[in-house]
C-alpha positions in Angstrom: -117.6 233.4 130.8 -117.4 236.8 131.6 -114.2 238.6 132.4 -114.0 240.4 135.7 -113.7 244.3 136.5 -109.5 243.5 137.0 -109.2 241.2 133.6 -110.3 244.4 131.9 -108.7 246.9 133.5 -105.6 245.0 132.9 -106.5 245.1 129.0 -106.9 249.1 129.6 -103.2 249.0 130.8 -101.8 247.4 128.2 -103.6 249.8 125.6 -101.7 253.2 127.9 -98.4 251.1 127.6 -98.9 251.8 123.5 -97.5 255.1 122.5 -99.0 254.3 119.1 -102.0 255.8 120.5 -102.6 259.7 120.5 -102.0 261.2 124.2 -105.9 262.6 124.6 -107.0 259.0 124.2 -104.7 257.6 126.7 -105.9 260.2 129.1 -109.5 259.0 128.8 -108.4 255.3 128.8 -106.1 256.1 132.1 -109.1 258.1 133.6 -111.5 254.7 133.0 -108.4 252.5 134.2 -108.7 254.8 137.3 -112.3 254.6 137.4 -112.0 250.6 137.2 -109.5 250.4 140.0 -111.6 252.5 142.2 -113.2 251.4 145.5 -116.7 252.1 143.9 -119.5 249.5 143.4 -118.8 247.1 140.2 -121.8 248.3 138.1 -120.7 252.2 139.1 -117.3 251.3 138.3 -118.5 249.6 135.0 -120.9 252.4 134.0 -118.0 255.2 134.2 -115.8 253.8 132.3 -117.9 252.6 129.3 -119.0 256.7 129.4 -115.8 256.9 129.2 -114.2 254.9 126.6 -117.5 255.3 124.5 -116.2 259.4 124.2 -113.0 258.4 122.1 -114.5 255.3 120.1 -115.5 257.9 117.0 -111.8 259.7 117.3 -109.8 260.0 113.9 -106.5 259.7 115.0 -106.9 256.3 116.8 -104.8 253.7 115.1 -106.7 250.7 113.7 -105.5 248.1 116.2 -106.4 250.3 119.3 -109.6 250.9 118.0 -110.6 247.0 117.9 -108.9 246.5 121.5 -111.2 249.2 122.6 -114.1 247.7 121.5 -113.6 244.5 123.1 -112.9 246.4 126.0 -116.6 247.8 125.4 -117.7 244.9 124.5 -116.6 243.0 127.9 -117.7 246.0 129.9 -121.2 246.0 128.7 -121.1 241.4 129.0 -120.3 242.2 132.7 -122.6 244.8 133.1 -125.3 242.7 131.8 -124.5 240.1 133.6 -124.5 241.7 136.9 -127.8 243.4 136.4 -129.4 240.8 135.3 
């Protein structure tokens, strides 16, 4: 079963509580926790903040273990966006 749009952006939260992580990619993962806790539709929502998280996926300073939380982040994004489009 999916998760929904609030599961995940609870998973965002716990990556900005990490100061492991560089600050420019806790900007973009607070900016798609904003985008996630906003009042538009789910799939608008959803959209934004894969763009979003997508943009620091490739970055060189990302510790290892952030970069496999993001991608299950992605990974449940995309499962939800699927699943409401189709």
């Amino acid at each position: 079963m999916a998760m929904s749009v609030s599961e995940i952006s609870v998973m965002v939260g716990d990556l900005l509580d990490d100061t492991a992580i560089p600050k420019n990619i806790r900007r973009a993962l607070s900016e798609a926790k904003v985008r996630l806790d906003g009042s538009d539709e789910d799939n608008v929502k959803i959209s934004a903040a894969i763009y979003i998280i997508e943009s620091i996926t490739e970055d060189i300073n990302m510790p290892p273990h952030a970069r496999t939380q993001i991608w299950a982040i992605i990974s449940a994004l995309e499962s939800l966006n699927e699943q409401r489009s189709g």
